[in-house]
C-alpha positions as CSV (number, residue, x, y, z in Angstrom):
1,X,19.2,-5.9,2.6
2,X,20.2,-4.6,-1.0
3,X,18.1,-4.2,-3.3
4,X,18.9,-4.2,-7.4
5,X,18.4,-1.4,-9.3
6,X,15.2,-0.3,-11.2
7,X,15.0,-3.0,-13.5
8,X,14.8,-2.1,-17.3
9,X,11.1,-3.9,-17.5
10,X,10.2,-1.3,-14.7
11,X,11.8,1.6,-16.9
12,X,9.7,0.7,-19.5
13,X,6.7,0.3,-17.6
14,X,7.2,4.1,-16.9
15,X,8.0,4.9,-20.2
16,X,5.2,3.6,-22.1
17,X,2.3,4.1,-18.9
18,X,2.8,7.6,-18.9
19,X,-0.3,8.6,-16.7
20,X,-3.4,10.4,-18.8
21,X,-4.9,13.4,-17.7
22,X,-7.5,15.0,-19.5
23,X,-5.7,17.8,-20.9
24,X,-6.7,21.5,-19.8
25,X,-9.1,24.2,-21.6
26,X,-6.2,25.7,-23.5
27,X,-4.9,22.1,-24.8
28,X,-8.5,20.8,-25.8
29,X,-9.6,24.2,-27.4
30,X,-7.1,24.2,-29.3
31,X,-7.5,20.7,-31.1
32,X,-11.6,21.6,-31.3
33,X,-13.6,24.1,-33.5
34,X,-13.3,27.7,-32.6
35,X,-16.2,28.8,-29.9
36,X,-16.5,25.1,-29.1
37,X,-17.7,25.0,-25.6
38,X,-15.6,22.5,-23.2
39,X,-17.1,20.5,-20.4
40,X,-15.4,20.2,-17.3
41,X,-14.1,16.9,-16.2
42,X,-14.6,15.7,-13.0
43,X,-12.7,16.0,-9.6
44,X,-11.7,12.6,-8.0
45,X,-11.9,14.6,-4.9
46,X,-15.2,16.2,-4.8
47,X,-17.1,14.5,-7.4
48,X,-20.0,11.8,-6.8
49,X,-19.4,8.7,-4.9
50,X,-20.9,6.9,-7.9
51,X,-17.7,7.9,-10.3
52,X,-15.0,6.8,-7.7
53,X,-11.8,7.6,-8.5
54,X,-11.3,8.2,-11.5
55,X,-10.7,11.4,-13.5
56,X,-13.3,11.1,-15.6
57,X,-14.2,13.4,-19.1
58,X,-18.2,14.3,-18.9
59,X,-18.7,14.3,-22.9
60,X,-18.8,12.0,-25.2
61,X,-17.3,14.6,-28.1
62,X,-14.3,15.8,-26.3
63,X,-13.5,12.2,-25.4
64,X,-13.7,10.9,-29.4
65,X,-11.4,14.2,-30.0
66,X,-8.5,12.6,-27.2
67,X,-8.9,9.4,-28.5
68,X,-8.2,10.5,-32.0
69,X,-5.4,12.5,-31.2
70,X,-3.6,9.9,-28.4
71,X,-4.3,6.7,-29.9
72,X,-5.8,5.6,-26.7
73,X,-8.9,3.5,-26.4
74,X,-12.3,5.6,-24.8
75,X,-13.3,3.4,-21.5
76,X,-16.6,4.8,-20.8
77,X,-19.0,4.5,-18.1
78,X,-22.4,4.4,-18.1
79,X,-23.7,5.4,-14.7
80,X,-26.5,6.5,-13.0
81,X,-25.8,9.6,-10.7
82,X,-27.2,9.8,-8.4
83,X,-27.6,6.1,-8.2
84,X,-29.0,2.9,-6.6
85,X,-27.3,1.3,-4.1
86,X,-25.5,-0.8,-7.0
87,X,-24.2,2.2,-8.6
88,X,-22.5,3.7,-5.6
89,X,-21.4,0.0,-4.5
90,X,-19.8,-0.2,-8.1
91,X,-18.4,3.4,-7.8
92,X,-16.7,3.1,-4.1
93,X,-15.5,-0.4,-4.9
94,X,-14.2,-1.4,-8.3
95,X,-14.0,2.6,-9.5
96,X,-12.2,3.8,-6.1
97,X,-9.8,0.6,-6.3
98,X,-6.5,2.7,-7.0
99,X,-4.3,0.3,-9.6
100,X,-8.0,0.3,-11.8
101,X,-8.1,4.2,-11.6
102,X,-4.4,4.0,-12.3
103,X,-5.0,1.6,-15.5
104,X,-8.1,3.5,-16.3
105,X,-6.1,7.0,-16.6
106,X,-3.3,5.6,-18.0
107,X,-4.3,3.5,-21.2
108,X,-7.9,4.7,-22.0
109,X,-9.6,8.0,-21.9
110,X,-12.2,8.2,-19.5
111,X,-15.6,8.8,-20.2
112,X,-18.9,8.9,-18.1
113,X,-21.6,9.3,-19.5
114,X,-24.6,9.7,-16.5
115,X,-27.8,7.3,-17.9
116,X,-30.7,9.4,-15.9
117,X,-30.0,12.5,-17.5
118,X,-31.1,14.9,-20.9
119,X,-29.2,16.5,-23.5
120,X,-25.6,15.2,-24.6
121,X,-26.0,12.4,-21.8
122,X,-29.1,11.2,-23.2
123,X,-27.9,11.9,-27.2
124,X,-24.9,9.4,-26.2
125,X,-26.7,6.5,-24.4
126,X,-28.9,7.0,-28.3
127,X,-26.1,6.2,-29.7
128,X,-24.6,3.2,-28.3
129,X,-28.3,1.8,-27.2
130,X,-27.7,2.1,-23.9
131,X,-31.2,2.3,-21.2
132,X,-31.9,5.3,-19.7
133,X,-31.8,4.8,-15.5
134,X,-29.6,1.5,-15.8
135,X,-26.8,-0.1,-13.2
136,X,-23.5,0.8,-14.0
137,X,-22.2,-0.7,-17.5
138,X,-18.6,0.0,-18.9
139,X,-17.9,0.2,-22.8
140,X,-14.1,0.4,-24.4
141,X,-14.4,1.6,-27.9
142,X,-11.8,3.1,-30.8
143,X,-12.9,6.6,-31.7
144,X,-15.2,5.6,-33.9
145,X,-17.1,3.9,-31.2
146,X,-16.9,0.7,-32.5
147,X,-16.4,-2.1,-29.7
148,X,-13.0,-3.2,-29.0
149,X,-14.0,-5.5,-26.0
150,X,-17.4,-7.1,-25.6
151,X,-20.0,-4.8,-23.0
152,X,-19.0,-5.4,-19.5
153,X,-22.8,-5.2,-17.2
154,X,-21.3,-7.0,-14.5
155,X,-21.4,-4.5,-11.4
156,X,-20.1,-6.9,-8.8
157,X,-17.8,-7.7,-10.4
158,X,-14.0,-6.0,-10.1
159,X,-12.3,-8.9,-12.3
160,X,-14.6,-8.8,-15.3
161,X,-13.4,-4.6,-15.7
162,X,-10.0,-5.3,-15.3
163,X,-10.3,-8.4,-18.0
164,X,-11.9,-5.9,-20.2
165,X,-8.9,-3.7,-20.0
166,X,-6.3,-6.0,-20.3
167,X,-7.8,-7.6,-23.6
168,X,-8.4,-4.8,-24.7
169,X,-4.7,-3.5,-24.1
170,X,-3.6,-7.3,-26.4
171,X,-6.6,-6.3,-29.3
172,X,-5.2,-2.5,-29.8
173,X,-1.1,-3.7,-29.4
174,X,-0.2,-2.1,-26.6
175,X,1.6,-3.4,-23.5
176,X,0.2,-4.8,-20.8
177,X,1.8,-3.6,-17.7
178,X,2.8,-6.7,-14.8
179,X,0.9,-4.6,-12.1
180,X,-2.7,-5.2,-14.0
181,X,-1.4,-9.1,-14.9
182,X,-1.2,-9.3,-11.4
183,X,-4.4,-7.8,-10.2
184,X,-6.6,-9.8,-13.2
185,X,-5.0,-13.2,-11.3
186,X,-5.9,-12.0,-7.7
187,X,-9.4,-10.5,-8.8
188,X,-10.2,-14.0,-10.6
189,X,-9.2,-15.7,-8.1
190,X,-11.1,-14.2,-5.0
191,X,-14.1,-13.7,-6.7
192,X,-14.1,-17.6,-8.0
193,X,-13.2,-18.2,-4.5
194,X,-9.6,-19.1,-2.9
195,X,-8.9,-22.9,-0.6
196,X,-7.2,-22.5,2.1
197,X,-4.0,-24.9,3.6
198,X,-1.4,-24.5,6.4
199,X,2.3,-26.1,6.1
200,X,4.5,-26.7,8.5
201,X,8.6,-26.1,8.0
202,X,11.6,-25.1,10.1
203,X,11.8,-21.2,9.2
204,X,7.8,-19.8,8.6
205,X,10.2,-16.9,6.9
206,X,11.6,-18.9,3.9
207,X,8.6,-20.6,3.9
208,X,6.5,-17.5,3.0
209,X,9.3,-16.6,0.4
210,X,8.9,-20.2,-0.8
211,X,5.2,-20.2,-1.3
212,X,5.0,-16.6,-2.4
213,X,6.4,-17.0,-6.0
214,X,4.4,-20.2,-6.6
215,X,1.8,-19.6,-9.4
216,X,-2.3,-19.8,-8.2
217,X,-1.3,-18.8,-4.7
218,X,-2.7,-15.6,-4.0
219,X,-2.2,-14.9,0.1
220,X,0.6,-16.0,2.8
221,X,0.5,-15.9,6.0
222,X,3.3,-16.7,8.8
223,X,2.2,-18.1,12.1
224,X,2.2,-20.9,14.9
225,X,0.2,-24.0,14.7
226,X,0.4,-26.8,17.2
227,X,3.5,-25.8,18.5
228,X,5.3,-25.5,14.8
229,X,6.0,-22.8,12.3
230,X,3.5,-22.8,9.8
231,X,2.8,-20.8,6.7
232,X,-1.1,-20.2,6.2
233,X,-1.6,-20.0,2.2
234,X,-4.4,-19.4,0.2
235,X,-4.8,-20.0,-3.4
236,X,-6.8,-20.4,-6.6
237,X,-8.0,-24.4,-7.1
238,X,-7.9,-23.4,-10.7
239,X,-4.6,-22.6,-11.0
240,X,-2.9,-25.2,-8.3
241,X,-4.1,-27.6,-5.8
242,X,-3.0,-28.4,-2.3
243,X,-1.4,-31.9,-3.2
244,X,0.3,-30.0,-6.1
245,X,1.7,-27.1,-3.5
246,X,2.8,-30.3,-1.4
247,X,5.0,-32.0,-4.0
248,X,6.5,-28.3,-5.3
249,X,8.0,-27.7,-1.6
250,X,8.6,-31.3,0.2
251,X,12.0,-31.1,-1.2
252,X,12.6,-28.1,1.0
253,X,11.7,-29.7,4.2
254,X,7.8,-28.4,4.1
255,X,4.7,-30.7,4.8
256,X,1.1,-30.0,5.0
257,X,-0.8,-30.2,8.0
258,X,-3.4,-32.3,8.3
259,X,-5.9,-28.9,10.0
260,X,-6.1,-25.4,9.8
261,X,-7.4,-24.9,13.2
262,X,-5.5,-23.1,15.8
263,X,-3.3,-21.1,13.8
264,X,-1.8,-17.8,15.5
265,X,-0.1,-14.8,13.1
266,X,3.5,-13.9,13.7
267,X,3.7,-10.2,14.6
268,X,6.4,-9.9,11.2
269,X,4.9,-10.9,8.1
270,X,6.6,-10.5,4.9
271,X,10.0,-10.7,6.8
272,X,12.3,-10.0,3.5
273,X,9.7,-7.4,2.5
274,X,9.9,-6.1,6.3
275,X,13.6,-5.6,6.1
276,X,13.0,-2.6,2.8
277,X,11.5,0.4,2.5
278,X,8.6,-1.2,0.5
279,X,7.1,-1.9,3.5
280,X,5.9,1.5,3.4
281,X,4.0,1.3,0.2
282,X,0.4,0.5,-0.5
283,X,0.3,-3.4,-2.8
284,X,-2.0,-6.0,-3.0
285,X,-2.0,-9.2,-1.2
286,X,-0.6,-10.9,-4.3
287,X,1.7,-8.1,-5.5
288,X,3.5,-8.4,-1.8
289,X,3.7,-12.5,-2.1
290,X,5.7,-11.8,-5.2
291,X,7.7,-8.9,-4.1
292,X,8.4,-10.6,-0.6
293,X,9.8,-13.9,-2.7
294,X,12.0,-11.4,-5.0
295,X,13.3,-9.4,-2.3
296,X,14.1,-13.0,-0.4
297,X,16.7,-13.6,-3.6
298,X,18.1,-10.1,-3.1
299,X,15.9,-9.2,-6.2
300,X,14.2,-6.0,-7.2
301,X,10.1,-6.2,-7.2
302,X,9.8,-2.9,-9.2
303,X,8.4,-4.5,-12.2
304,X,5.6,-5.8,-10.1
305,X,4.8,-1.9,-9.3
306,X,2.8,0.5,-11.0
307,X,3.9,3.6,-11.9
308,X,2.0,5.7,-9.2
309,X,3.4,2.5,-6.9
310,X,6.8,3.5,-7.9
311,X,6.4,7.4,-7.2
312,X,5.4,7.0,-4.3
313,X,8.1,4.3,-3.8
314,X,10.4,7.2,-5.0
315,X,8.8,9.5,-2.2
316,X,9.5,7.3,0.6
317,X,13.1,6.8,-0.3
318,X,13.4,11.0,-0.5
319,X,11.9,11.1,2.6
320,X,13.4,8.9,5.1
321,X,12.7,11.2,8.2
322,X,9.2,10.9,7.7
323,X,6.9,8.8,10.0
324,X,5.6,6.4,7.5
325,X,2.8,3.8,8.1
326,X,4.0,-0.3,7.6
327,X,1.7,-0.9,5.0
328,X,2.7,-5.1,4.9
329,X,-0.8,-7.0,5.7
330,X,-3.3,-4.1,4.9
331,X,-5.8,-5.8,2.7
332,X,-7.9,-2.8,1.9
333,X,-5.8,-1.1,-0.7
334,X,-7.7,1.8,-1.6
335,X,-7.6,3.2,2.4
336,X,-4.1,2.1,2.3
337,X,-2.9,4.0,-0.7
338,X,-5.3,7.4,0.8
339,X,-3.3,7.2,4.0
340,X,0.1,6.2,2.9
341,X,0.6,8.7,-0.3
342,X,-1.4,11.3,1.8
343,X,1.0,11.2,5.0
């Protein structure tokens, strides 16, 4: 099937996401006094299950200098390490979740700050009022530390962090990227909680591609039910109801069933998605309704992508000879992306 070229919101997704790094000992020394002594920042790799992912500064000082000199918000955690169950819940869930780590590294400089220990750790939870041996809390401040979001304690919860981020993205005037619109509405939704209905139609295949691009729907799958192809969706109640999802695709020869029982998956979900080489790359269940519905109208889903998404997109395509994984249904994105970009 052919696909469009990078479209120009995609190119300037790129453009203005350019992925943050916390500059090395040579950069930072030289924007600090002389003799100033730099802390390391952490390794995503071999650093505490309580920071996840993230690349994460380990002072407070040396993240106020990069905010000052990149414009860039400070996102700082406040963590205990090592923690409670609740901190390393929070730090191999919503911190190892690769489009927040992306969105963390990207627009904010990343701060943790660990809440059970002395000197600069302790002088900084002093100055922000923090408690000393606390759950995980998240802060987004200028560089003069003054709050640009309100303080986010909630450690179950995924959609409350990437909220903070995106508001904070609208308060300071920058550009918030499709990928993290995307993942706020799926987050919302799951952790509000997601209805469930099964249509019927003549081709499960256009049917996915129908449902997929229909606002509040979050999941589709394709399948068999009493003997008919059927399209399993679930969606946000708060966004759209079943009788609403009815009357948007009657016209097109789709009715609701009156069950959900007895439904049985097709072996090829996604079909239009299927028939691309973005089959091979790590999305979320909401990114691939969207992307499976563009590709459906011979229409590029790159400005649904991230910009790590879309490297490794690039990857794939470079490497056609290599035995990549079918990444279409794998709900657990964060063992997705580790065996997909690590193949």
């Amino acid at each position: 099937m052919m696909i469009k070229m990078l479209s120009v919101a995609a190119i300037a997704a790129l453009t203005a996401g350019a992925i943050f790094f916390p500059e090395n000992k040579t950069q930072q020394t030289a924007a600090l006094p002389p003799n100033t002594q730099i802390p390391e920042s952490t390794n995503p790799q071999s650093q505490p299950e309580e920071l996840g992912k993230v690349n994460w500064l380990r002072d407070l000082a040396t993240g106020k200098t990069e905010a000052e000199k990149s414009g860039k918000p400070i996102l700082i955690l406040f963590q205990e390490v090592p923690g409670c169950s609740n901190c390393t819940r929070y730090g191999n869930s919503t911190l190892s979740h690769p489009l927040i780590a992306e969105a963390i590294e990207t627009y904010f400089v990343p701060v943790c700050i660990y809440n059970n220990k002395g000197g600069k750790d302790a002088e900084a939870l002093k100055i922000f009022g923090e408690p000393a041996w606390n759950n995980p809390v998240v802060r987004i401040v200028r560089a003069d530390y003054k709050d640009v979001v309100l303080r986010m304690a909630n450690f179950n919860s995924s959609y409350q962090l990437v909220a903070g981020m995106r508001n904070a993205l609208d308060l300071t005037g920058a550009v918030v990227p499709r990928y993290l619109e995307l993942l706020e509405e799926e987050l919302l939704a799951r952790e509000a909680g997601l209805e469930t209905a099964t249509f019927s139609m003549y081709c499960f295949w256009s049917g996915e591609g129908t449902f997929g691009e229909i606002p509040g729907v979050v999941e589709t799958e394709p399948g068999f039910q009493d003997g008919k192809e059927v399209v399993k969706v679930q969606f946000n109640p708060a966004v759209v109801s079943k009788s609403e999802l009815e009357k948007k695709t009657t016209p097109k020869g789709i009715a609701a069933c009156s069950k959900n029982e007895g439904f049985r998956s097709d072996r090829e979900p996604k079909y239009y998605l299927a028939q691309t080489d973005y089959k091979y790359l790590p999305i979320t269940t909401l990114q691939a309704c969207r992307a499976n519905s563009l590709v459906g109208k011979s229409l590029s889903p790159d400005e649904l992508l991230s910009p790590r998404q879309l490297a490794l997109l690039k990857t794939i395509r470079e490497n056609p000879k290599k035995q990549w994984k079918n990444m279409i249904g794998r709900k657990d994105l964060a063992k997705a992306w580790e065996e997909g970009s690590g193949q």
